[in-house]
N, C-alpha and C positions, 0 to 999 in steps of 0.2 A: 421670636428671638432672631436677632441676624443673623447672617452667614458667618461674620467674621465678629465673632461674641469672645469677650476673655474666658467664657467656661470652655469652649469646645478647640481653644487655642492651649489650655489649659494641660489636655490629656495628652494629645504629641510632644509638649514639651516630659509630662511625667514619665512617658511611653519610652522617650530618648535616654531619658536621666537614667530610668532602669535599664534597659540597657547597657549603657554605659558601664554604669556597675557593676552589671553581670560580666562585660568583659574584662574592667580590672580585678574580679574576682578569679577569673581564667589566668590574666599573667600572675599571679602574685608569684613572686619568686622565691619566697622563704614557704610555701605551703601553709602558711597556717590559717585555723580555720575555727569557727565556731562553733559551739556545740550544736548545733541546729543540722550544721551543714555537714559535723561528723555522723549525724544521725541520716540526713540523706544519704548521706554515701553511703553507710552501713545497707541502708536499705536497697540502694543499685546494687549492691554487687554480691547481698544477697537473691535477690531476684537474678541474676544473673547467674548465681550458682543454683538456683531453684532451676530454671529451663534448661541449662544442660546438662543437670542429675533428670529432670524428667527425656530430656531428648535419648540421652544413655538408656534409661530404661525403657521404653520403647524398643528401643534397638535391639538390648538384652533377651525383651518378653518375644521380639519374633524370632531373633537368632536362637532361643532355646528350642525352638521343634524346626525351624527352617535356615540353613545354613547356603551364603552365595558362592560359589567358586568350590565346589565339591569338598568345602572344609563339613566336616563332621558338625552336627548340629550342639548347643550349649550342652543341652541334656545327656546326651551320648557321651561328652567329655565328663559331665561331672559325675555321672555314671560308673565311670570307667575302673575307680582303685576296689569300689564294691566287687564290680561282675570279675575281678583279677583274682579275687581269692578262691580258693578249690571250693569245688564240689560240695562235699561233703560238711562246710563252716556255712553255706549256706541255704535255703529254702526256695525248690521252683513252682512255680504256680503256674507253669506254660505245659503244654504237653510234648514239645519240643525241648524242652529245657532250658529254654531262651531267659537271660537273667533281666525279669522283672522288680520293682520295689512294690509293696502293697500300699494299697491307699484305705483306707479303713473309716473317711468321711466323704460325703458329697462336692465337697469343696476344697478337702488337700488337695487333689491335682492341680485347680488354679492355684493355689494361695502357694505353693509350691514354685510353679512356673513364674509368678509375680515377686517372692524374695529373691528366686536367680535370676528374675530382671534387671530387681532395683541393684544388686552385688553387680553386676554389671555392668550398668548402668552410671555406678560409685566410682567403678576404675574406666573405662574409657573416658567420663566426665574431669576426673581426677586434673589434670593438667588445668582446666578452667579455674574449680574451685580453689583449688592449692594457689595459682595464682591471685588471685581473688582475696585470699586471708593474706599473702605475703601483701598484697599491695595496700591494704587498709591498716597493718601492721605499720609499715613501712611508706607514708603518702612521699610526695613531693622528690619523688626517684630522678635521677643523672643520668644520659646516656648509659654509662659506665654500672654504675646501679642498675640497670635497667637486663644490660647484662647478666650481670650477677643474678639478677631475681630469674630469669629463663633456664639460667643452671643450675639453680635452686631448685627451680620446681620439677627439670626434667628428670635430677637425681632423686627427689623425692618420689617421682611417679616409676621411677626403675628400682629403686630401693621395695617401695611397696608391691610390686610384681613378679621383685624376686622372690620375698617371704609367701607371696600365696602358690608361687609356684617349687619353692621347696618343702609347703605343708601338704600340697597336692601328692608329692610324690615319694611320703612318707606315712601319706593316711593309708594306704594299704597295709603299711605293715604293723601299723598302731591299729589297725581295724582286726587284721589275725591274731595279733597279740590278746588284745580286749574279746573278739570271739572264741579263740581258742581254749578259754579259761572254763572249765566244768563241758568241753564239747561231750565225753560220756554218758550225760546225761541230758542235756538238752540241744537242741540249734535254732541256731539264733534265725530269725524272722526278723528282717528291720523295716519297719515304713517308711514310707517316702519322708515323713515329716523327722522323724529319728534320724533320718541320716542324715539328710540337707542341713537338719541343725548342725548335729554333730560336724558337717564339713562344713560349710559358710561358716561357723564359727572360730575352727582351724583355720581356715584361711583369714580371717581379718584380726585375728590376734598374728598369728605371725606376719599380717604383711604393717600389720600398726607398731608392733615389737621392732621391725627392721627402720622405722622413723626414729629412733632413739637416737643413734650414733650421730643422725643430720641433725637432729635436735642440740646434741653436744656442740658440733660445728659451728652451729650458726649463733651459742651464746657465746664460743668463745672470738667470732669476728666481731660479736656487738662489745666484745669489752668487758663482759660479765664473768665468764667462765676463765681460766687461765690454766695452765700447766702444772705448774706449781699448787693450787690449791691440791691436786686429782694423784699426784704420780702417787705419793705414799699411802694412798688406800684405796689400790687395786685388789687386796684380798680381802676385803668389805664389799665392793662395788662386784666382785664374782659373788659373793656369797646373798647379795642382794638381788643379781643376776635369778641365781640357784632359785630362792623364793619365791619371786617374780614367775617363772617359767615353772613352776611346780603347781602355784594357783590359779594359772591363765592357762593353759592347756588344755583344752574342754573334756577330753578322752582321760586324763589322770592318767597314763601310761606312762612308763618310766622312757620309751624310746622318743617320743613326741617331745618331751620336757628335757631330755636329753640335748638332744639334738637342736634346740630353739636355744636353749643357755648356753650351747656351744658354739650357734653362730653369733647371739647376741655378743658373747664374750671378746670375739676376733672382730666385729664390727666396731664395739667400741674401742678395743686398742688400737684398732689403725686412729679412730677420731680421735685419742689422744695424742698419739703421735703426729696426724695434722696440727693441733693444738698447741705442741713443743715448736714444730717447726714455725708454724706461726708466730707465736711469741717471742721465738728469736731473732725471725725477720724486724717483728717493730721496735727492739732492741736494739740493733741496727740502725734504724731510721731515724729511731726518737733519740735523743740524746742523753745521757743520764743523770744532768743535772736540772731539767725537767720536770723529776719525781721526786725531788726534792722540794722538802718544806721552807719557807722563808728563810727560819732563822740559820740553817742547813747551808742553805744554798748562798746568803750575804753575810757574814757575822757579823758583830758589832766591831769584834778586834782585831780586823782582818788590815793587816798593812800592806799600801801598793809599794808597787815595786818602783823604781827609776827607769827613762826612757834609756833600754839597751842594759841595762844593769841587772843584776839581781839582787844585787842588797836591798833590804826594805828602808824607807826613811824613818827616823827614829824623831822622836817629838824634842823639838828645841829645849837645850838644855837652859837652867836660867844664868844669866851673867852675871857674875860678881861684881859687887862695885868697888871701884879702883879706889886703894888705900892710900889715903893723905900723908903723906912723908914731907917732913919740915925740911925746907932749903936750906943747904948747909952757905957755909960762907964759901968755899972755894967755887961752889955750882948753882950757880943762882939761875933761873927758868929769864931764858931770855924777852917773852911774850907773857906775859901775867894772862891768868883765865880769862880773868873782867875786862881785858884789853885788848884778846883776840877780837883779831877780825872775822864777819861771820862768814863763812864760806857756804855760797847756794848749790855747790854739787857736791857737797858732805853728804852723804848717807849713814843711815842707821850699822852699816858693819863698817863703816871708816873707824865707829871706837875700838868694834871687837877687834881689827884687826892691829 
């Protein structure tokens, strides 16, 4: 075959063409895209939240027994609302009486050390992933948008770190509460594995409970949610609260369930009142004959007005036709009809007038 063959001239021309394509695939300016291509992307930016939940974890699994810069190690912290309660509520297995957790399999200790990785792991990641669902939610972002999506995600990642760090420091006293029940007759002994549930599971109910109110926020920027639907059942939306935080509490204590439907309740009335204010701004902006329907907004029977006037024009009324009255003798028509002459700058109101 020759050097210079229509086959092998054939491929750098196809080689360009794709190309090409792929970069007017890059500017498209309205984002849209095909299903093929919503499926790639789904899949980047899940791989993208898959390496930084494993990198987080990593991180997690050595800061739990090794901590840099003389911060206390994971374990020691989440340790800590246990070995706070007396004496006497719980069980030493040291001969110092140094407060250990028992492990009662070959393998809790790792598999232990490996869920306060990946919880770890979940919130330093956090910023990625949360980015990552807003932007697949939300493609083809504006500067301005772009914005918006960074203070989405960073309230999002403080929202959720507030809630594990207000379950943190309330699991002591739902942990005395719940051990102190029958202490006359028994004490409580908790494994490593009982209790890390019991705690990791407090913490990511409340710190998933405290994304509710940004949840509210963000449908009512997209136009879904509004003010007006929300204000008149606020003592439904408490009482739902109440339920909510009575079955999701993993401890069943009345202080835990307390305290999570009392901050849920104050998070969402600030987001309503974002919501009022909101709404009123675009009230504002938007005009109010906008939300009006056709028939609303043009009538049929709608009269304009005159240049400068207010009277409305009123529809021609019709003209009578001029009664025939017989010439008298003393006043005779000096020009007979059939005899006028025609006049070319007569107009139609020379009769009316």
């Amino acid at each position: 075959m020759p050097k210079n063959s229509p086959a092998k001239a054939a491929k750098p021309a196809s080689a360009l063409a794709r190309l090409r394509a792929q970069r007017k695939a890059k500017k498209n300016p309205l984002g849209e895209m095909t299903l093929v291509q919503h499926l790639q992307e789904l899949r980047r930016r899940i791989v993208i939240s898959l390496l930084a939940l494993v990198v987080g974890t990593i991180v997690g699994f050595i800061w739990y027994q090794q901590a840099p810069f003389n911060m206390p190690p994971l374990g020691e912290i989440l340790r800590g609302p246990y070995c706070s309660l007396p004496e006497e509520k719980r069980v030493s297995f040291t001969a110092d009486g140094e407060c250990r957790l028992l492990a009662t399999t070959p393998f809790e200790m790792l598999m232990l050390r490996v869920k306060v990785g990946a919880l770890a792991g979940a919130v330093l990641s956090s910023p990625v992933w949360l980015y990552q669902i807003w932007a697949f939610i939300v493609p083809g972002l504006h500067k301005n948008e772009r914005r918006f999506t960074f203070s989405f995600v960073a309230i999002a990642v403080i929202l959720f770190v507030a809630g594990a760090v207000l379950a943190y420091f309330i699991l002591s006293v739902g942990l005395e509460f719940l051990m102190g029940i029958g202490e006359e007759f028994q004490t409580a002994a908790l494994t490593g594995g009982d209790y890390y549930r019991f705690l990791l599971g407090l913490l990511i109910i409340f710190g998933v409970s405290f994304e509710i109110p940004l949840l509210v926020v963000a449908l009512n920027l997209l136009g879904i949610l509004r003010y007006e639907h929300v204000k008149d059942k606020r003592r439904i939306i408490i009482v739902l609260i109440m339920i909510f935080a009575a079955f999701m509490t993993p401890g069943q204590d009345p202080f835990s369930m307390l305290v999570l439907a009392g901050s849920l309740c104050l998070l969402v009335e600030l987001a309503f009142q974002f919501c009022r204010i909101n709404d009123r701004r675009r009230k504002r902006e938007r005009p109010e004959w906008l939300d009006l329907d056709d028939e609303t907004a043009s009538p049929l029977n709608t009269q304009a007005s005159g240049i400068g006037g207010a009277s409305a024009v009123s529809a021609p009324t019709p003209i009578a036709a001029p009664q025939q009255t017989r010439p008298t003798q003393a006043s005779q028509p000096s020009i007979p009809n059939s005899q006028s002459a025609p006049n070319n700058n007569a107009s139609f109101f020379d009769d009316v007038l």
